[in-house]
N, C-alpha and C positions, 0 to 999 in steps of 0.2 A: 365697647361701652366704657374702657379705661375714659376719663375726662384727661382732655391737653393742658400743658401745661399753663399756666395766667402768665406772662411773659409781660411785664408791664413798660419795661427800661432796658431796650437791648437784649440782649442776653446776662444783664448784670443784676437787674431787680425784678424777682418771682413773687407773685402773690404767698401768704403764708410763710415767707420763708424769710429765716435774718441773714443781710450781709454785712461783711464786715471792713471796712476800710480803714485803715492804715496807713502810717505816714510819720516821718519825723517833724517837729516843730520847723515852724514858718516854710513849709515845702509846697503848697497851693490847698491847701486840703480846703480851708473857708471859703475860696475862689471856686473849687469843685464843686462843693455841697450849695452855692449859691447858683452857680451854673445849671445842675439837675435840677432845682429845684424849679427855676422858672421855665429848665424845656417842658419836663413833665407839667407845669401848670398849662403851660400855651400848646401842648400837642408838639412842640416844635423842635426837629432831631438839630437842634443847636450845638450840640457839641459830637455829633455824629450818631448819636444812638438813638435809635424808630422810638418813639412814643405809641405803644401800641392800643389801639380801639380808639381811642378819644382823649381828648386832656385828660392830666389826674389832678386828685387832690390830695397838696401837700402839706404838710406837718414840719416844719422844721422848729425841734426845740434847741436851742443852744444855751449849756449851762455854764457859759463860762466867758462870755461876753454881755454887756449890758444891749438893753435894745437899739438904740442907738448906734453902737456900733456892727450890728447884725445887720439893722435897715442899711447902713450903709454900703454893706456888702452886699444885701439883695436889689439895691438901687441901681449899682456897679453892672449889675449882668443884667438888668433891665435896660439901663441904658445903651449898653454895648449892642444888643440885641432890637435894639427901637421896641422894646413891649411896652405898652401903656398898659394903665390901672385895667381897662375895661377888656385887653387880650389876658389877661388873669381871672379875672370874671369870680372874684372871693373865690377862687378855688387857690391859694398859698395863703396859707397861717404861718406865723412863726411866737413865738417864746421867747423870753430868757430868762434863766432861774435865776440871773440876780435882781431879777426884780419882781419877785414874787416868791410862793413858798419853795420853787425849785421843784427838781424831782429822784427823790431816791424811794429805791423800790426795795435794797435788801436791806436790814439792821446791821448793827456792827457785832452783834452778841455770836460765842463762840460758832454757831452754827451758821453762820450768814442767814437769820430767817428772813424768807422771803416778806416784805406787808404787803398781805392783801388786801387793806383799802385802798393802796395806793395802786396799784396794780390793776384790780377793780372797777375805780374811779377813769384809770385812764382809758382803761378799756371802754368802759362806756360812753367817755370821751370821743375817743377813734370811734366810734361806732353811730355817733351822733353827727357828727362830721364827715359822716359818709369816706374819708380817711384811704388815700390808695397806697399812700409812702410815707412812715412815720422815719426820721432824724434825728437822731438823738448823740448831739454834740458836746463833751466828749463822755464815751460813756464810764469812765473813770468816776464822772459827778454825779451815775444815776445810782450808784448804790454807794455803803458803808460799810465794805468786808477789805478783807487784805485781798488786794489783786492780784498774792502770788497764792491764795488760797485756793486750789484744783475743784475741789469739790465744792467750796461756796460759790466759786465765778459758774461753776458747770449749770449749780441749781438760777442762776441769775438768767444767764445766756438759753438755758431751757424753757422758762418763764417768760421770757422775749416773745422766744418760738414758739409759746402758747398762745402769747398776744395775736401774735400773726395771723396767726391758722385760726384762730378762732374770728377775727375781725376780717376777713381776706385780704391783708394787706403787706405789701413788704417794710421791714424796719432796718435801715441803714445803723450799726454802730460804730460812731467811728473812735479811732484810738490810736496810740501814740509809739513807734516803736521803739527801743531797748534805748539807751544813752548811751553815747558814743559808739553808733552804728556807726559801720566803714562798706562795708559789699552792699550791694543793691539790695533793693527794700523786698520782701516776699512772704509770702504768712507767715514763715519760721522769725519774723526781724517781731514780732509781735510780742507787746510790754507785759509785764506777768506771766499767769496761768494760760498753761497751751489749752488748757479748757473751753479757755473763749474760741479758738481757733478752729478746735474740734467741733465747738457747737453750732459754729456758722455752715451754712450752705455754700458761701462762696465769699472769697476775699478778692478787694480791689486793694491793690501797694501802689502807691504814689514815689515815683522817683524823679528826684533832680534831672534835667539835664547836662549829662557828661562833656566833655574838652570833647572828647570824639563826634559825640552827635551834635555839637554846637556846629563843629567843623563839616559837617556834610550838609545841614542845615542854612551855616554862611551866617551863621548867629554871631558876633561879638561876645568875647570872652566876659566883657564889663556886664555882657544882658543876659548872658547865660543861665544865671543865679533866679531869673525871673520865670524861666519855662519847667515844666515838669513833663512827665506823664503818667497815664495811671494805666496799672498793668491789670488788669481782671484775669481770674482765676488763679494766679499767685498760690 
């Protein structure tokens, strides 16, 4: 009578449940998150991962690019992929907080308190929208606490998890690791409170690719700089 698990994106995105992805600046993360977003919208395992039961519906908010440059990057894997408007069928929304009120959910006051209109609100959001995978790029911009605060990030990243579980839907956060990372990227490479890390269900780490794997690959050292991959369960 135990129910199976919701398995929505591979093995990497579970209904109810937050992951967390990771990555240092300019390493493919926008390219990624535009990627998922249009297989999950089309059913289509585009970047290798089963789209399970039927297409989903996607939410991508990004707080730290204008719209413009978001569409540009969900145009990019549209077009790579030939999906037209009508193989998306209004099931991808996307956001950006700099063109409208944005979204932060915690306060900055000593306590990181959570707001719950804002929380609330989106919640009823996601839930109006029928909502299968919420985005929330990066998630540095969705609240106003110190992100080396343990216990403020703990109650943020908990609050996520209640979004989830309550909406049945998975929420991707993604986030930035340490300055001047040297060893490959893996939950521990993750920026602030290990809080957030503890709080997530599972991490995907986005790594460059290395002189060794260009070299087996037959990639050019000059185009090396342009591939990545992304490691799940990190």
């Amino acid at each position: 009578t135990i129910p199976l698990r919701q398995w929505i994106y591979g093995r990497q995105l579970l209904r109810g449940t937050v992951t967390l992805l990771i990555a240092p600046g300019a390493t493919g993360k926008s390219a990624l998150v535009s990627g998922m977003a249009i297989a999950m919208a089309t059913g289509q395992p585009h970047l290798g991962q089963q789209v399970w039961d039927r297409p989903q519906r996607v939410w991508v908010w990004n707080l730290e690019d204008d719209t413009d440059e978001l569409d540009r990057s969900l145009l990019a894997a549209a077009l790579h992929w030939n999906v037209s408007e009508s193989d998306l069928d209004n099931r991808l929304f996307r956001d950006s907080g700099l063109d409208g009120d944005g979204l932060c959910m915690a306060s900055s006051d000593e306590k990181g308190t959570i707001i719950r209109p804002v929380t609330e609100a989106l919640a009823r959001e996601l839930k109006a929208r029928e909502i299968d995978e919420l985005i929330v790029d990066p998630f540095i911009s969705s609240h106003a606490v110190d992100e080396n605060d343990n216990p403020a990030i703990d109650a943020i990243v908990k609050e996520w998890g209640r979004i989830a579980t309550r909406i049945g839907c998975a929420i991707v956060l993604v986030h930035h690791t340490r300055k001047q990372q040297t060893r490959e990227v893996d939950a521990e490479s993750s920026r602030g409170a290990k809080a957030l890390v503890d709080g997530a269900r599972s991490v995907v780490a986005l790594n460059r690719m290395s002189p060794d794997e260009a070299d087996q690959f037959g990639i050019p050292e000059m185009e090396r700089m342009r591939y990545f991959r992304a490691d799940a369960g990190a």
